[in-house]
C-alpha positions in Angstrom: 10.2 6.6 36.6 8.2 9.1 35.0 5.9 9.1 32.3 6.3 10.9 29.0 3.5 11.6 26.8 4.2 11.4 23.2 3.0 13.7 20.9 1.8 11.7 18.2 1.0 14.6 15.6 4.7 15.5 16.3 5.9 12.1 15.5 3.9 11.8 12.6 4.9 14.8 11.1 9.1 14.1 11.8 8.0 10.5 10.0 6.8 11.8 6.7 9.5 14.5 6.5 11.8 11.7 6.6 9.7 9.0 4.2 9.6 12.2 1.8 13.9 12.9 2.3 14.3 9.6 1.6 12.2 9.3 -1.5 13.9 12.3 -2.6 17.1 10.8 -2.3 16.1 7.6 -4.1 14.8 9.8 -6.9 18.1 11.7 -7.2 20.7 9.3 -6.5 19.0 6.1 -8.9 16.7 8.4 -11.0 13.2 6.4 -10.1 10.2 7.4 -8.5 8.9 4.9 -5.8 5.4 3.6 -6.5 2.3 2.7 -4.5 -0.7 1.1 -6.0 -3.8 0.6 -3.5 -6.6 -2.0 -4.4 -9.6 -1.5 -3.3 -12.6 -4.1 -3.9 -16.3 -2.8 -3.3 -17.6 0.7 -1.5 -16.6 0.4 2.3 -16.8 4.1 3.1 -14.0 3.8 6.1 -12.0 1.8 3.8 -12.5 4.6 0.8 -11.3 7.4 3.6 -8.3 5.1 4.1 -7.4 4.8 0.9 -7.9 8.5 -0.2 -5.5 9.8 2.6 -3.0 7.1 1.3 -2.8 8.6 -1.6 -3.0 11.9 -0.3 0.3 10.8 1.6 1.9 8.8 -1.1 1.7 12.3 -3.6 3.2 14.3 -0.5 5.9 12.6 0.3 6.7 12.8 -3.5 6.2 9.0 -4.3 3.7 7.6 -7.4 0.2 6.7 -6.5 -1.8 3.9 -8.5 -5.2 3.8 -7.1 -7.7 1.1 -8.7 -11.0 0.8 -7.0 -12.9 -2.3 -8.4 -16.5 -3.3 -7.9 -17.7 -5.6 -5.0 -19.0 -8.2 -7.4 -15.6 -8.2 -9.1 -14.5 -11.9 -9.9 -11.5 -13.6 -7.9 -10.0 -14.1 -11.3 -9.8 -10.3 -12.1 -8.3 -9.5 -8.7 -5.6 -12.0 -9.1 -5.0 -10.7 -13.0 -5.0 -6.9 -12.0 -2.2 -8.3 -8.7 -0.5 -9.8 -11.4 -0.2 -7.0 -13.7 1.2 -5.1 -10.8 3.5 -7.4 -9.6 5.3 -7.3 -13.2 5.1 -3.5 -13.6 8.4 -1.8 -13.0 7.1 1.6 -11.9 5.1 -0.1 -8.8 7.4 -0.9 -6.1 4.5 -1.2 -3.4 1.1 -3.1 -3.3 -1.5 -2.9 -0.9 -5.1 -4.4 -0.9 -7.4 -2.8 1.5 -8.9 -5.5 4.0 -11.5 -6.7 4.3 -12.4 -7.9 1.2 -16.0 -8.7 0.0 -17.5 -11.6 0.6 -17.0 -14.2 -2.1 -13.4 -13.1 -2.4 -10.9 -15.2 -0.6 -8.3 -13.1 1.3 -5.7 -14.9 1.7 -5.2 -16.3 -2.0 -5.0 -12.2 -2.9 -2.5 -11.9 -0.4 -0.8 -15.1 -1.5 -1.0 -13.4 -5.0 1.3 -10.1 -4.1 5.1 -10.1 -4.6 6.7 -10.5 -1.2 9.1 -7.8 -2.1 6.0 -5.6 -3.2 3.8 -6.4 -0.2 3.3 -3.5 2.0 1.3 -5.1 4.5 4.0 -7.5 5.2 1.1 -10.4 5.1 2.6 -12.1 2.4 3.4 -15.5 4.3 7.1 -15.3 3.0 7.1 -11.8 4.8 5.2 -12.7 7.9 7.9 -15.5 8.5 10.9 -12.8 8.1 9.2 -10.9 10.9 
């Protein structure tokens, strides 16, 4: 057998052209706009990149992008409000909470928190035991 390199800038590319048909076609066939809101607790710079290119993604394949950075001293309690707020809000059909998380902040009650169906990560523990 021979090997095949993959070009991964290739594959990328044929992905998001096809996320971005797809939300096209949601948009015209059930007039919605899929949604994506990002968390992001304290100022991790990798995790700020991350989150900024999400976005940046999100907008380009023609989806909604929520984007709430909170401070690292933010209390549990305002985490778990603001991931119920979005859990209830129609035009959000995606959550995701950039790991890690501050210390102080315990990760797997804000995961517990998310909406299976809105969990992105697929961490939810309902959603890790469909996989």
């Amino acid at each position: 057998m021979t090997a095949k390199i993959i070009d991964g800038k290739l594959v990328a590319a044929d992905l998001r052209a096809r996320v971005a048909d797809e939300v096209a076609r949601v948009k015209r066939d059930h007039g919605f706009t899929p949604g994506l809101a990002v968390v992001l607790v304290g100022h991790d710079p990798a995790s700020e990149v991350y989150v900024r290119n999400k976005a940046k993604q999100t907008e380009a394949a023609g989806m909604a992008s929520f984007e709430h950075k909170l401070a690292a001293d933010t209390p549990q309690a305002d985490l778990l409000a603001l991931i119920a707020k979005l859990n209830t809000d129609p035009s959000v059909h995606g959550i995701l909470v950039q790991l890690p998380l501050p210390k102080g902040l315990d990760t797997q009650a804000v995961i517990n928190a998310i909406d299976p169906a809105k969990d992105v990560d697929g961490l939810h523990p309902i959603n890790a035991g469909r996989l």
